[in-house]
Biopython code that builds the backbone (N, CA, C, O; Angstrom):
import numpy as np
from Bio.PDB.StructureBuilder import StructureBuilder

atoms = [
    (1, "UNK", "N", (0.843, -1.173, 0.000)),
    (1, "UNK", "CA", (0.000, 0.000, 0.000)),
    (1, "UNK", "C", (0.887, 1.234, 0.000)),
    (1, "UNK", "O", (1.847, 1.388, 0.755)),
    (2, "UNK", "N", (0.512, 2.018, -0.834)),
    (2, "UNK", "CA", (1.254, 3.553, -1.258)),
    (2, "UNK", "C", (0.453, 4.766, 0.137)),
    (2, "UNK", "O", (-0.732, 4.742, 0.472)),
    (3, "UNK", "N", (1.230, 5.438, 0.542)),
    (3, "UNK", "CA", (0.429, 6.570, 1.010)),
    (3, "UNK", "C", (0.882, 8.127, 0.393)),
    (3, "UNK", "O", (2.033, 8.498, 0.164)),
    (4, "UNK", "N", (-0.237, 8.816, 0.224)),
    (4, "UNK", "CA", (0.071, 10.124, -0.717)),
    (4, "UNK", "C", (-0.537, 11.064, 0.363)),
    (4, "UNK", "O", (-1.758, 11.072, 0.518)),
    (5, "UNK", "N", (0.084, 11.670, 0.941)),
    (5, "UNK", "CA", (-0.306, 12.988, 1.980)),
    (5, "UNK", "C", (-0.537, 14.745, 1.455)),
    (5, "UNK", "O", (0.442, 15.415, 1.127)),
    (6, "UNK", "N", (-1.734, 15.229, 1.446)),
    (6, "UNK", "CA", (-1.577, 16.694, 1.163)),
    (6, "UNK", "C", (-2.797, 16.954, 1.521)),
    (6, "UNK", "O", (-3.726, 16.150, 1.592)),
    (7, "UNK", "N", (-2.816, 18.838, 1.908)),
    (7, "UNK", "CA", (-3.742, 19.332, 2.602)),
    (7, "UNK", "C", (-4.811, 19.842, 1.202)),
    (7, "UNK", "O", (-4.529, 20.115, 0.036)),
    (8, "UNK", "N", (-6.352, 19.806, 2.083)),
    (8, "UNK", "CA", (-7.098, 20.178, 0.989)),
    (8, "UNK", "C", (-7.995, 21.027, 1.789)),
    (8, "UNK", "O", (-7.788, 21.231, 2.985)),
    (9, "UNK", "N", (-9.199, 21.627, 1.006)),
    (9, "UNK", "CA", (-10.256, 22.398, 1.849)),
    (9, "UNK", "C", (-10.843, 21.546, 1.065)),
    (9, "UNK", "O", (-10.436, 20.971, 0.055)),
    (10, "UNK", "N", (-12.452, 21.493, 1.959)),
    (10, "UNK", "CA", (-13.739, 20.862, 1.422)),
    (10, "UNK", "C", (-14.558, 22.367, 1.041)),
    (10, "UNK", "O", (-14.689, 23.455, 1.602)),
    (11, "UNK", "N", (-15.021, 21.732, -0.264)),
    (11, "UNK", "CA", (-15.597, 22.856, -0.943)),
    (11, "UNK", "C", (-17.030, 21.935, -1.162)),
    (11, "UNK", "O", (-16.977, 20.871, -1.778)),
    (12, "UNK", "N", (-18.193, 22.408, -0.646)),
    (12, "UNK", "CA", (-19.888, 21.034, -1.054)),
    (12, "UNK", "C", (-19.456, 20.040, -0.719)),
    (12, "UNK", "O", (-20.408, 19.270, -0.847)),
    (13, "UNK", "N", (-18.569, 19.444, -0.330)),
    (13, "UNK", "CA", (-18.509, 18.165, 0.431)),
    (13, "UNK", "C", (-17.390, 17.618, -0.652)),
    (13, "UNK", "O", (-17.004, 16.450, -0.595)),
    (14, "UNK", "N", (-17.053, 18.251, -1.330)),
    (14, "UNK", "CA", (-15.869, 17.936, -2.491)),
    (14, "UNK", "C", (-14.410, 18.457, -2.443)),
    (14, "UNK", "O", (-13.881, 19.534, -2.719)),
    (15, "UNK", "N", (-13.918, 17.115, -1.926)),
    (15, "UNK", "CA", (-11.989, 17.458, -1.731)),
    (15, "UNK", "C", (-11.657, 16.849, -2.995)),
    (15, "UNK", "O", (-11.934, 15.807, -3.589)),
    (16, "UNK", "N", (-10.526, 18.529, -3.308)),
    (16, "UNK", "CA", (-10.165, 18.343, -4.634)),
    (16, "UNK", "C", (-8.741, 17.875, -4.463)),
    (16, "UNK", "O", (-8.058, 18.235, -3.504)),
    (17, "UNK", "N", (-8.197, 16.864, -5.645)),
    (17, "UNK", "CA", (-7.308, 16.008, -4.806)),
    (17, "UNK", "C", (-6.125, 16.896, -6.013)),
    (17, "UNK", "O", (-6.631, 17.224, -7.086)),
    (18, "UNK", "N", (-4.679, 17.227, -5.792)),
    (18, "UNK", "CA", (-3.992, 18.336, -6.022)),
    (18, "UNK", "C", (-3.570, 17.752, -7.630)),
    (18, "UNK", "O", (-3.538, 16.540, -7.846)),
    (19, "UNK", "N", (-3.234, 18.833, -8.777)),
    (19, "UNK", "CA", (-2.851, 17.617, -10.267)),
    (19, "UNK", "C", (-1.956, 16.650, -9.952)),
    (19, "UNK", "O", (-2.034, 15.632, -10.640)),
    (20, "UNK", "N", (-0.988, 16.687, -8.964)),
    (20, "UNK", "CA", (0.504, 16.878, -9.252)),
    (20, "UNK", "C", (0.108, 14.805, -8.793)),
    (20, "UNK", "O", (0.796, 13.818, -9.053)),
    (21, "UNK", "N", (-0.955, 14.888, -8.224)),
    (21, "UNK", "CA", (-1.465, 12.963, -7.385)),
    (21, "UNK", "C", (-2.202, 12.356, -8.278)),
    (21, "UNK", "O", (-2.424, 11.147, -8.345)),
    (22, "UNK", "N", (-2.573, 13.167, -8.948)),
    (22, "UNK", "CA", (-3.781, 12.567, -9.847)),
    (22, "UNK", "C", (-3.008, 11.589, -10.769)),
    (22, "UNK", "O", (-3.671, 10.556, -10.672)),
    (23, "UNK", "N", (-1.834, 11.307, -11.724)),
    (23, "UNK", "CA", (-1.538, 10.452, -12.430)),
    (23, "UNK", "C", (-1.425, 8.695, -11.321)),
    (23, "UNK", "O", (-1.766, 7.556, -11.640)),
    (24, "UNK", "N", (-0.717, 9.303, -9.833)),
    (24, "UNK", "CA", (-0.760, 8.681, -9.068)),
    (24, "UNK", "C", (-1.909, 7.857, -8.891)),
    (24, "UNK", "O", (-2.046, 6.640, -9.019)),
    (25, "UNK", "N", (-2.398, 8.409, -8.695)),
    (25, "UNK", "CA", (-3.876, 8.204, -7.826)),
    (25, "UNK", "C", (-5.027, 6.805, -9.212)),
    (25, "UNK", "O", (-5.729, 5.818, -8.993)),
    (26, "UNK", "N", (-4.626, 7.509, -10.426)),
    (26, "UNK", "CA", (-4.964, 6.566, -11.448)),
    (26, "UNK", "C", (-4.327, 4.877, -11.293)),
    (26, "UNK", "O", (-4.835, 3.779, -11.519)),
    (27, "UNK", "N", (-2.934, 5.326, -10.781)),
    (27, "UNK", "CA", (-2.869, 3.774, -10.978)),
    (27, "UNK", "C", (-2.879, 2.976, -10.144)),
    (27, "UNK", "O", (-2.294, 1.911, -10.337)),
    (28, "UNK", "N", (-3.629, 3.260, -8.799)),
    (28, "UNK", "CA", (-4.789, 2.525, -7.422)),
    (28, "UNK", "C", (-5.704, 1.340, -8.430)),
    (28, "UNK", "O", (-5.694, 0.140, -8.156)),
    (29, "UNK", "N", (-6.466, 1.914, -9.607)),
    (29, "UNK", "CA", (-7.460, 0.930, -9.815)),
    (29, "UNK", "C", (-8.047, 1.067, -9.034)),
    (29, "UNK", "O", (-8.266, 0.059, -8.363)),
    (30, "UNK", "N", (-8.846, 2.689, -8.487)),
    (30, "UNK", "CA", (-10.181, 2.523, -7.507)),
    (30, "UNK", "C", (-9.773, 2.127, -6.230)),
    (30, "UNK", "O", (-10.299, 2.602, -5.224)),
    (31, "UNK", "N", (-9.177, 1.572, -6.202)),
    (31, "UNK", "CA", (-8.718, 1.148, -4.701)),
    (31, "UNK", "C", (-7.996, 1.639, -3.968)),
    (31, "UNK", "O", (-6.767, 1.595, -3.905)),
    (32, "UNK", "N", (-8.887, 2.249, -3.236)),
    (32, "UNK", "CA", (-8.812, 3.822, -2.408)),
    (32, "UNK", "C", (-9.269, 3.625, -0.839)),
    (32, "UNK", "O", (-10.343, 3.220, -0.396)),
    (33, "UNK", "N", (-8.226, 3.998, -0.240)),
    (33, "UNK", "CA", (-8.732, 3.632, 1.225)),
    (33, "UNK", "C", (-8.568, 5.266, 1.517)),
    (33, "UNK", "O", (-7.458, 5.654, 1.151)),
    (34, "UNK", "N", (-9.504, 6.448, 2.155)),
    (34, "UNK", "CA", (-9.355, 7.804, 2.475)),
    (34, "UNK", "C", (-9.670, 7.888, 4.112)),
    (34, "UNK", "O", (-10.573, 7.433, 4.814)),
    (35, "UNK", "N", (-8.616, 8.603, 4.345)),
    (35, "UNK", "CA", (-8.303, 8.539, 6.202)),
    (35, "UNK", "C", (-8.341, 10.219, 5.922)),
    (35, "UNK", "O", (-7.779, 10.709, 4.943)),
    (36, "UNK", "N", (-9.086, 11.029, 6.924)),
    (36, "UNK", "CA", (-9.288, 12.040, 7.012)),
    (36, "UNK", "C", (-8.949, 12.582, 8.293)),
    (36, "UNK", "O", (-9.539, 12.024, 9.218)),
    (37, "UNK", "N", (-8.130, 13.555, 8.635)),
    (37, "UNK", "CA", (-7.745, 13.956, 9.372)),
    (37, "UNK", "C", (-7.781, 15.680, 10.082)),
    (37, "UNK", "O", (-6.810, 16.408, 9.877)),
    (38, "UNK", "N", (-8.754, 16.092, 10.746)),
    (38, "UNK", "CA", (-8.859, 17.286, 10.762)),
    (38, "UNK", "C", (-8.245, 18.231, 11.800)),
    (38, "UNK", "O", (-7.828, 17.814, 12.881)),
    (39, "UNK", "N", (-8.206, 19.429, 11.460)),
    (39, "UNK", "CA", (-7.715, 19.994, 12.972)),
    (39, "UNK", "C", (-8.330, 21.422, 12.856)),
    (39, "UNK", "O", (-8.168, 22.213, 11.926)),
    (40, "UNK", "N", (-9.347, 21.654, 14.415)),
    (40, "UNK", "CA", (-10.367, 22.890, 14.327)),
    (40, "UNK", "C", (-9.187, 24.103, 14.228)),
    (40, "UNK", "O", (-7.959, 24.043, 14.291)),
    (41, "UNK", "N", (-9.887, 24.943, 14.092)),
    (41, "UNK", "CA", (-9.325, 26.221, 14.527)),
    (41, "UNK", "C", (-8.579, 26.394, 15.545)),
    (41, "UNK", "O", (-7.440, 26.861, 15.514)),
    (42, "UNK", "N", (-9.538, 25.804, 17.095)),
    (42, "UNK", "CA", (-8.597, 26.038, 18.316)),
    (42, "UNK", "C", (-7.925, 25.043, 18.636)),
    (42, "UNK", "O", (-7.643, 24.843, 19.818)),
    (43, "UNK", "N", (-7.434, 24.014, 17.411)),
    (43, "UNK", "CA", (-6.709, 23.310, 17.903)),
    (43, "UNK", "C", (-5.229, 23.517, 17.534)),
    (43, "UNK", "O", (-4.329, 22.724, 17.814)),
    (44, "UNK", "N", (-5.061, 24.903, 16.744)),
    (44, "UNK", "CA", (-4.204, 25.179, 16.207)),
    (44, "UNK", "C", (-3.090, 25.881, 17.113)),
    (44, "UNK", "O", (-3.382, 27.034, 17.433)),
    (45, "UNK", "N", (-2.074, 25.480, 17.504)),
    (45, "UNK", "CA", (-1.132, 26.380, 18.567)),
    (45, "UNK", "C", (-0.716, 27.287, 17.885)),
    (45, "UNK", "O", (-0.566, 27.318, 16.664)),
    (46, "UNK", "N", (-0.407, 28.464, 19.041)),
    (46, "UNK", "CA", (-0.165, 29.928, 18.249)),
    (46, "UNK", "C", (1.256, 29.723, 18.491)),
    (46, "UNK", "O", (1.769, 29.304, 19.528)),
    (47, "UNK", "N", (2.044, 30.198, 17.008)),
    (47, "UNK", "CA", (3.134, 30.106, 17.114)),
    (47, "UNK", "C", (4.477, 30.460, 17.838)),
    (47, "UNK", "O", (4.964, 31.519, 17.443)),
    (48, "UNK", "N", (4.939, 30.030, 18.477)),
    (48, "UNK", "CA", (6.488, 29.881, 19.119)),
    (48, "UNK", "C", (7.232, 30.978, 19.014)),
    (48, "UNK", "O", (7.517, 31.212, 17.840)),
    (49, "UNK", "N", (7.623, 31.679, 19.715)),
    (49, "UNK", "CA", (8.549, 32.795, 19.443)),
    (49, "UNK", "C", (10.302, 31.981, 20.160)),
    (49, "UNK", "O", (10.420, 31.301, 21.179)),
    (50, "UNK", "N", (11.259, 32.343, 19.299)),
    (50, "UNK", "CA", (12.223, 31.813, 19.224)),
    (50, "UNK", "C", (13.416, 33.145, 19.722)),
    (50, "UNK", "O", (13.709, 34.264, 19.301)),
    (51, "UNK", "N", (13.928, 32.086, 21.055)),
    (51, "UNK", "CA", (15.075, 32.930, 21.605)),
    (51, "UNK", "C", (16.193, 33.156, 20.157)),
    (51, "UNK", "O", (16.529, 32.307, 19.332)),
    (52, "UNK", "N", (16.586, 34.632, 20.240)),
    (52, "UNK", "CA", (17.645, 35.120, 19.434)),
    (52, "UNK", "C", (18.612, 35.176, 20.219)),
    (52, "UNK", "O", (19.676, 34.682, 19.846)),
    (53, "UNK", "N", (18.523, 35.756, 21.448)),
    (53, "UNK", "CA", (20.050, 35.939, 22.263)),
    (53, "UNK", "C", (19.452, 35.798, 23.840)),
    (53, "UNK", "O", (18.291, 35.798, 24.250)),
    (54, "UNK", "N", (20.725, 35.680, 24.536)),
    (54, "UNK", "CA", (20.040, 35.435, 26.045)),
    (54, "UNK", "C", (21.287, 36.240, 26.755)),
    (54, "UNK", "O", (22.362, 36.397, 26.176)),
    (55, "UNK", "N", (21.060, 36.652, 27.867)),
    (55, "UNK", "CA", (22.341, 37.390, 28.288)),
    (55, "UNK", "C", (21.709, 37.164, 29.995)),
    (55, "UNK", "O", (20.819, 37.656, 30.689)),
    (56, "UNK", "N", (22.568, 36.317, 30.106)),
    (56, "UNK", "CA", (22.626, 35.736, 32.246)),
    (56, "UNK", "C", (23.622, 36.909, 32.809)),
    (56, "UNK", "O", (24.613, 37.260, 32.169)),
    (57, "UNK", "N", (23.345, 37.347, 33.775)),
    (57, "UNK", "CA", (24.553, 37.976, 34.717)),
    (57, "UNK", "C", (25.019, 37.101, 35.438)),
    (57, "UNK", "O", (24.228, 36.729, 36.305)),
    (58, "UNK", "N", (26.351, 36.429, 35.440)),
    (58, "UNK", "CA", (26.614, 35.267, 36.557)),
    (58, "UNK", "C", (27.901, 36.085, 38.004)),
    (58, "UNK", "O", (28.525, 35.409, 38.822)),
    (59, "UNK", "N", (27.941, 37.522, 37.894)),
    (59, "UNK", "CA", (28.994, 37.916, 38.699)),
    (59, "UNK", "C", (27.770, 37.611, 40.264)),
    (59, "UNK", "O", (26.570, 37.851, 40.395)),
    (60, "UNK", "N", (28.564, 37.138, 40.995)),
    (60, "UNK", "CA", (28.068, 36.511, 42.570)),
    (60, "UNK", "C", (28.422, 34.981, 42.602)),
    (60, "UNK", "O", (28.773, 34.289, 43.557)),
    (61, "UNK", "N", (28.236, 34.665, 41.332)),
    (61, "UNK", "CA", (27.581, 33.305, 41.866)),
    (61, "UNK", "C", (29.091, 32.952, 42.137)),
    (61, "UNK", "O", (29.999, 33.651, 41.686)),
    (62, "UNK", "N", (29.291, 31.924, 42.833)),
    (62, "UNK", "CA", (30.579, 30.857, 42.802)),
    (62, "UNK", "C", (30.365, 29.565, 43.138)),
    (62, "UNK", "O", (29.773, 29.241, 44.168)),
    (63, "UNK", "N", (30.745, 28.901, 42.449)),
    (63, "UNK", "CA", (30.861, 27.147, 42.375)),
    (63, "UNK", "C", (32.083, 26.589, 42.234)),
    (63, "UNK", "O", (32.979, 27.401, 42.004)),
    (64, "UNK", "N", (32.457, 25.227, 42.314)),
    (64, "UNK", "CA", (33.290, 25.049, 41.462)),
    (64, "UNK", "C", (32.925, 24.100, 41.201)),
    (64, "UNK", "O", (31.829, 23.702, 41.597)),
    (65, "UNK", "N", (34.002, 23.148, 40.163)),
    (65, "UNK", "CA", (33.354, 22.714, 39.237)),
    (65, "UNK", "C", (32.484, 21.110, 39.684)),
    (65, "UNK", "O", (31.370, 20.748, 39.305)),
    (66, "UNK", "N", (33.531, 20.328, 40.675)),
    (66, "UNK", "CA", (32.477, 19.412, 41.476)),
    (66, "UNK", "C", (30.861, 19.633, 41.803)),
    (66, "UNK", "O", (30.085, 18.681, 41.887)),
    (67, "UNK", "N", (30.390, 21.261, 42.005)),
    (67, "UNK", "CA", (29.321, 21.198, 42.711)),
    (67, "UNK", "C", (28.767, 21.437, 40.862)),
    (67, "UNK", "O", (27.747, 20.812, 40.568)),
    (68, "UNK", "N", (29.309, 22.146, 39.922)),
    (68, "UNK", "CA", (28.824, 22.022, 38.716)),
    (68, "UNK", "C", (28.316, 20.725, 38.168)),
    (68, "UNK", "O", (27.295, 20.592, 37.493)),
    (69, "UNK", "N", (29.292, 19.623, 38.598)),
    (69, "UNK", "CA", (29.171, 18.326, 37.523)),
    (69, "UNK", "C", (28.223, 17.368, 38.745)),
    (69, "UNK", "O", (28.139, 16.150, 38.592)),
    (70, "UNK", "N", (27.552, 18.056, 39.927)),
    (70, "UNK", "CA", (26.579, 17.048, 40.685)),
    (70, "UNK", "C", (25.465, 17.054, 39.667)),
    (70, "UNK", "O", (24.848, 15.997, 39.798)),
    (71, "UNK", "N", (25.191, 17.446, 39.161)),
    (71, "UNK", "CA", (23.852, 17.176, 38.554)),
    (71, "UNK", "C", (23.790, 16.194, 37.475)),
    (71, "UNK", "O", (22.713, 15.933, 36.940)),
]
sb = StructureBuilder()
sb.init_structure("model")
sb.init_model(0)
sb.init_chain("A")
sb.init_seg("    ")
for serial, (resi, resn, name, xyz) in enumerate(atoms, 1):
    if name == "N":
        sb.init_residue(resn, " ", resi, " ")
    sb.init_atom(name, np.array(xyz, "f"), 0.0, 1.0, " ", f" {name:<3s}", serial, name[0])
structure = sb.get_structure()
């Protein structure tokens, strides 16, 4: 069994399947198993904001390196 993955909208109850599958999709011979997979609106996570730089002040602290490598 082949699997072909891509996103579609339902338009009347009609998912249009993309050109680029369709030669694909011909040579099933009908034999079509369709797994549908949805995701609402609020299931959508709002996107991630990504550290660019981080800047620690470490003047106080003191360790050395034994109490560093307990963990």
């Amino acid at each position: 069994m082949q699997a072909i993955e891509f996103t579609a909208k339902v338009k009347d109850g009609i998912i249009e399947i993309p050109k680029e599958h369709l030669q694909e999709i011909k040579g099933f011979q009908n034999n079509l198993r369709i797994i549908i997979l949805g995701e609402s609106q609020q299931e959508k996570s709002p996107q991630k904001k990504k550290i660019t730089s981080l800047n620690i002040d470490t003047q106080g602290l003191h360790f050395d390196r034994d109490e560093a490598n307990e963990r």
